[in-house]
N, C-alpha and C positions, 0 to 999 in steps of 0.2 A: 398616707400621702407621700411620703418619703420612699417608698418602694418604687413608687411611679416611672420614677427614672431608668427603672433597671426591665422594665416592660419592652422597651422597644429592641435592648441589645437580645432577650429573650425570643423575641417576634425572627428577627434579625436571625438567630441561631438557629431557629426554628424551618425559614424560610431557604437559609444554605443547607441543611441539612437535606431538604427537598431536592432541591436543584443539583447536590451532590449526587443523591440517589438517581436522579434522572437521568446525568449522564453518567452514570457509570453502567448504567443499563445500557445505554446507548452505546457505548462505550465495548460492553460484551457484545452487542448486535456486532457492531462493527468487525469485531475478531472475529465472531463465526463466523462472516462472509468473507474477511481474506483469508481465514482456513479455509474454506472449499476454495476460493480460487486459486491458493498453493498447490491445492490437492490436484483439481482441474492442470494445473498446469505443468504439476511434476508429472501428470498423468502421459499428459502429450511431451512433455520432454524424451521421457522414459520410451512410449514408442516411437517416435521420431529421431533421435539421439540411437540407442540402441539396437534398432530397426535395421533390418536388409536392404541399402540405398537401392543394389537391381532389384527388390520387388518394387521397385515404387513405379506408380501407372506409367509417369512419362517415362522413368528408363526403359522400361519395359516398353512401349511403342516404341523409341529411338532403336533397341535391338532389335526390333521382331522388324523396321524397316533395315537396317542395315543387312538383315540376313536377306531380304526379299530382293534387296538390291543385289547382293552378291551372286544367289542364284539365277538373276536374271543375267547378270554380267557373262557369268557362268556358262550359260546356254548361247549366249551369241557368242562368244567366244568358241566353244564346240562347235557353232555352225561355221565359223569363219574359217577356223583349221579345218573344219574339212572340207569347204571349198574352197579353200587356198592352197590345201596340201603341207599345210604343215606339222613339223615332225612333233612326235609325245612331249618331246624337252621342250618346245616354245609352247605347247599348252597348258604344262605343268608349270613353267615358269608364269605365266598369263594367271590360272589359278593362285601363284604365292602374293604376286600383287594384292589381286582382290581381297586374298586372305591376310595378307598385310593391313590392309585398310579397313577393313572388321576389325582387325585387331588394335589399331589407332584408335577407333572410334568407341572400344571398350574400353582405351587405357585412358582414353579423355574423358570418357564416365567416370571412372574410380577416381582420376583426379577432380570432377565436378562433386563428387561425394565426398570428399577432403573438408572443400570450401564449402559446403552445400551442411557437415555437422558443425565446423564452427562458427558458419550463422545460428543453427539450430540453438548452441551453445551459448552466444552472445545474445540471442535471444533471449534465453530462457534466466540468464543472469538479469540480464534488464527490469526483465519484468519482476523475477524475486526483488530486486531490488529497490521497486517501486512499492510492490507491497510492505517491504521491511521499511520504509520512507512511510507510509503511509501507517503501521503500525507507531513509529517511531512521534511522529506529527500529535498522533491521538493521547499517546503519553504525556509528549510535552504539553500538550494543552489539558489534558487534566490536571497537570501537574500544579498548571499555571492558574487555572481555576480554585484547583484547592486554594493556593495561593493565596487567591483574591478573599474569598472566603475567608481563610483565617484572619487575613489584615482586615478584612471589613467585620468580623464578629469582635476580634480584638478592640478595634475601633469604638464600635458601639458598647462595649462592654466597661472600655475605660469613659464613653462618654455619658454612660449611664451610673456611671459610678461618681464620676464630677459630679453630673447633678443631684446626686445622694449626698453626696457630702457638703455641694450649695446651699438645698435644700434644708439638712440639717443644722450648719451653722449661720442660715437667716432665721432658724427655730430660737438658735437658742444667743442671737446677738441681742445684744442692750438696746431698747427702743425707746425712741424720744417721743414726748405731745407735747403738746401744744398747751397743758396746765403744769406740767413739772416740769423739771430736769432733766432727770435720765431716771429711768424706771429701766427694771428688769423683769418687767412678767408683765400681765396684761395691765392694760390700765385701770384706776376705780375710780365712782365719781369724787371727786372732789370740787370743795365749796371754795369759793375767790375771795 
């Protein structure tokens, strides 16, 4: 009868133990999947960050117009000099322009490719940093779980113990009737 009390802190032990296991499974789910999306993500840092900025599609359209433009420029220009008559030095001059201005418009790509990795970069931090938040969150909250657990098996534990030791000295306290005094064990009949 006296063990009775120490059933529930048992159940109780029993029950966080579960709940432990649970989420600590969950717990590893959850790492796998922000391992792959580190992995996914260093994946794409790594070629985007380290990557040729003029291969990239749009640079690569912005030159291949810039060239298109030049040689068009190009050609009306040779048509102008020679129905205007002028000399190889205003046509060659005419050409360094344009070749000038290709050349601007390359040197304002490499500086778009400047700004264009330390987004890549600022990026790529962010988002590590969400996943290491998000690593970090799952910790603390197991952390806090165990927590709760141990204060609540503790709990039950001492409170199963109180009532073990209630139980046993309402066993063995001095009990009164209603025909004696004070008796100390059960009562017997007695005659009035």
């Amino acid at each position: 009868m006296s063990l009775l009390g120490l059933i529930p802190s048992a159940i109780t032990g029993i029950m966080s133990g579960i709940q432990q296991s649970a989420a600590n499974k969950a717990r590893k789910k959850m790492n796998r999947e922000l391992d792959i999306q580190q992995s996914r993500l260093d994946n794409l840092f790594n070629a985007e960050y380290y990557g040729d900025y003029m291969n990239r599609a749009d640079v690569q359209n912005l030159l291949s117009q810039a060239r298109k433009l030049s040689e068009d420029q190009n050609r009306i220009n040779t048509g102008i000099a020679v129905v205007s008559g002028a000399t190889p030095e205003t046509t060659i001059a005419m050409q360094k322009n344009i070749s000038d201005s290709v050349g601007n418009t390359v040197g304002n790509i490499a500086a778009n490719a400047a700004n264009w990795k330390n987004s890549v970069l600022n990026n790529y931090l962010a988002h590590t940093s969400a996943i290491q938040d998000k690593r970090y969150d799952s910790y603390r909250n197991s952390s806090d779980m165990f927590s709760t657990f141990a204060n609540n098996n503790l709990n039950a534990a001492a409170g199963g113990f109180t009532n073990y030791l209630l139980m046993n000295r309402a066993n063995s306290a001095p009990r009164y009737n209603s025909y004696s005094s004070l008796s100390t064990g059960p009562t017997q009949n007695s005659t009035l």
